[in-house]
N, C-alpha and C positions, 0 to 999 in steps of 0.2 A: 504494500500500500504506500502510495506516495506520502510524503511528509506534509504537502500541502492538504494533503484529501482527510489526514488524521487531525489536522489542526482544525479543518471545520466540524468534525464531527467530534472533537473533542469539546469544541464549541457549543456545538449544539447540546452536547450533552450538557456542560455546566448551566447552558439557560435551560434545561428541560430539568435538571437535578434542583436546580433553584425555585423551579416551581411545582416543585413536587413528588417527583418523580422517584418512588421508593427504592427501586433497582440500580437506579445508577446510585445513590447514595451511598450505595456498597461498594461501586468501582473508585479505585484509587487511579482516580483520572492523570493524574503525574507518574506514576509509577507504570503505566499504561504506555506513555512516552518514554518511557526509558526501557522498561523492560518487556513489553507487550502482552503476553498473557499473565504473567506474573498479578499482573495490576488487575486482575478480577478470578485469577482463579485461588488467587491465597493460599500457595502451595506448605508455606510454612506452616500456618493453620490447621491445613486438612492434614498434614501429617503427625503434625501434636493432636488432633484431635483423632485418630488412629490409635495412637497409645503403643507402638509399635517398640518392640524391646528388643534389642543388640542381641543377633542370633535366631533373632525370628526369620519364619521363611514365611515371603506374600509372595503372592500372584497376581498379577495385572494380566485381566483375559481381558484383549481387545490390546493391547499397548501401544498400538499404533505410530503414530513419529518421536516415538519415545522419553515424549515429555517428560513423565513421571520417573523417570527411569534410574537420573540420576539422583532423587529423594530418596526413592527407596534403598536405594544400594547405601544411601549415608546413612540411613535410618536402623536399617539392620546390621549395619556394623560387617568386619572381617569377618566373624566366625556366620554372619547370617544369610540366607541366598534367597535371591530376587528369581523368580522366573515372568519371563514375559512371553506372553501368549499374543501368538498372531494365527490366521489359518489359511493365510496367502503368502505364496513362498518369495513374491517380490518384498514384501513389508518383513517378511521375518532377514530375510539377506540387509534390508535397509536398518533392521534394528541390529544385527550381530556387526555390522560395519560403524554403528554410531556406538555398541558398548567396546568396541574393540580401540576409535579413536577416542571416549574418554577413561579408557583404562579402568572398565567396570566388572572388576575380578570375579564379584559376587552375584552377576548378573549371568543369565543363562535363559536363554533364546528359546522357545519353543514353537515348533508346528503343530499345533492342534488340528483339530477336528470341529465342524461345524456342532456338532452334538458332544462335545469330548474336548476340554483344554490338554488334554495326556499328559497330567500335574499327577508326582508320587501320589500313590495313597496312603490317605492317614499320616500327611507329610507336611500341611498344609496348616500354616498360622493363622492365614488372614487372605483373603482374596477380594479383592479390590477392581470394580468398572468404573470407567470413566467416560461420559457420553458412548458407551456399549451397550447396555443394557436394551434399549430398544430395537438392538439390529438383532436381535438372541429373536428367535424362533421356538415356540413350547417351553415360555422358561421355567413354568413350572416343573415341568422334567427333568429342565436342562440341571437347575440346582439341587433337585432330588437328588440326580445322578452323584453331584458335585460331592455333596454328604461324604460320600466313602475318600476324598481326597484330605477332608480337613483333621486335622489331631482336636484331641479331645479340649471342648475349649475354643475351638476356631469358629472366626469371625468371617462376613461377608459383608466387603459395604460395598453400595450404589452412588452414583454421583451422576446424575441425567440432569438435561434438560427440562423445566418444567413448560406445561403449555400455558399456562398464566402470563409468561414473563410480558413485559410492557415495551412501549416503543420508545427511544430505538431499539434496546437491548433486543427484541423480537427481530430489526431488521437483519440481524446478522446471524437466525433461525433458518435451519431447511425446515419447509413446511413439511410435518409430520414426523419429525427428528424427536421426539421429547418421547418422556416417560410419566404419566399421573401418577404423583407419588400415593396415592393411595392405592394404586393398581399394584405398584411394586410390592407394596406390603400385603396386600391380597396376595398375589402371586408368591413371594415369600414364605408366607402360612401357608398355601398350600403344598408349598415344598418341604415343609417340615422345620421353620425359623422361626425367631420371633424376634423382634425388632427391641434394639438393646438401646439405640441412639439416634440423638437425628437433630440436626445442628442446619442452622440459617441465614448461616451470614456469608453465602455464595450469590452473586445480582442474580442468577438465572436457573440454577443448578438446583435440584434436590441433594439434600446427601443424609443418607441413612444406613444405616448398621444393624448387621440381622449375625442374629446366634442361633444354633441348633436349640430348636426343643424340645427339650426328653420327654415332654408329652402327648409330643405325634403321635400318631396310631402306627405300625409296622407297616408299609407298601408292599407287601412283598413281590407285586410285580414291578414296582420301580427297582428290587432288588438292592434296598438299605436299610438296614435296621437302622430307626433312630434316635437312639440310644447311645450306638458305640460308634455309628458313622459308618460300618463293615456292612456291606451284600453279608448275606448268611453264609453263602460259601465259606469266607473269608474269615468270620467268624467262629464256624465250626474248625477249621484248617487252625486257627489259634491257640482254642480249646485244647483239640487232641495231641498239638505239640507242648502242650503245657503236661504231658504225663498223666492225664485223668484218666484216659483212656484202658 
């Protein structure tokens, strides 16, 4: 975007933010000019608001041009590992060439599957979307499945688009890009979560935090128990290595 093109819109926005306008009020319109999303996506924020501990392993399914990439990797520290999920093999080559030029040791590429990020099971800290959640197909499924990836204890948060946002922040919206955030959390509970947090201070963005809950009912054709996060297979295979048998 040219410089001149940001100055009037940067413009616009202070006379629309002065007369009201509650969305840009969240944009740090200066910080916008110097550092571009930085200034409305509040990356320090959402990652303190994560609660993410040194040696944690997250996942960012969707990771796209690798914005987040470099948080994470400082967030979980040496001992802790990033995986980034892409399921297009140009974006996964575009992301292992951006962890490769900022030397992001703990960061590790992955090719998913439209139905399937192929994250360890039961390996999983925290799993993290960032404007992906509405490109997911059957999510409720899709995070069922996910279940058997998380350790005991692990987290999933959302960060979409809302379709409320206001103008201009709306003009810089793909029409039908967003998420209802009460839909997510419908969709959530039916996947077997419950919603742990859910934080406001993004101009456009929902962001919400879902944890397993041990009060699901068993799926057993989603094939997770959710309880322990394990398909039964996986389960039972546990069990009888544990010598009960």
């Amino acid at each position: 975007m040219r410089k001149s093109t940001l100055s009037v819109l940067v413009s616009i926005g202070l006379l629309l933010s002065s007369l009201g306008c509650s969305g840009l009020s969240k944009v740090d319109i200066g910080r916008v000019l110097t550092s571009g999303r930085d200034g409305w996506q509040y990356p320090e924020r959402v990652i303190a608001s994560l609660e993410i501990e040194p040696g944690d392993r997250v996942a960012e399914i969707g990771a796209g041009s690798g914005y987040w990439l470099p948080w994470l990797s400082e967030a979980v520290g040496r001992e802790g590992r990033v995986y980034a999920v892409e399921v297009e093999a140009d974006l996964v080559r575009d992301l292992e060439a951006l962890v490769a030029d900022h030397d992001l040791r703990n960061v590790e590429v992955v090719l998913g599957d439209y139905d399937d990020p192929r994250l360890p099971d039961g390996g999983i800290d925290l799993v993290i979307t960032v404007l992906t959640y509405h490109h997911l197909e059957a999510r409720s499924d899709y995070f069922r499945r996910l279940r058997v990836d998380l350790r005991p204890g692990g987290r999933v948060a959302h960060l979409d688009d809302r379709p409320d946002a206001e103008a201009p922040l709306s003009w810089f919206q793909s029409d039908g890009h967003w998420s209802d955030p009460s839909a997510i959390v419908e969709e959530m509970t039916d996947a077997g979560y419950r919603k742990r947090a859910e934080f406001d201070f993004l101009p456009v963005q929902s962001f919400q935090i879902f944890g397993l809950d041990p009060d699901a009912g068993l799926d057993m054709n989603a094939g997770v128990d959710p309880a322990t996060g394990l398909d039964p297979a996986a389960r039972d295979a546990a069990d009888d290595g544990d010598g009960s048998s």
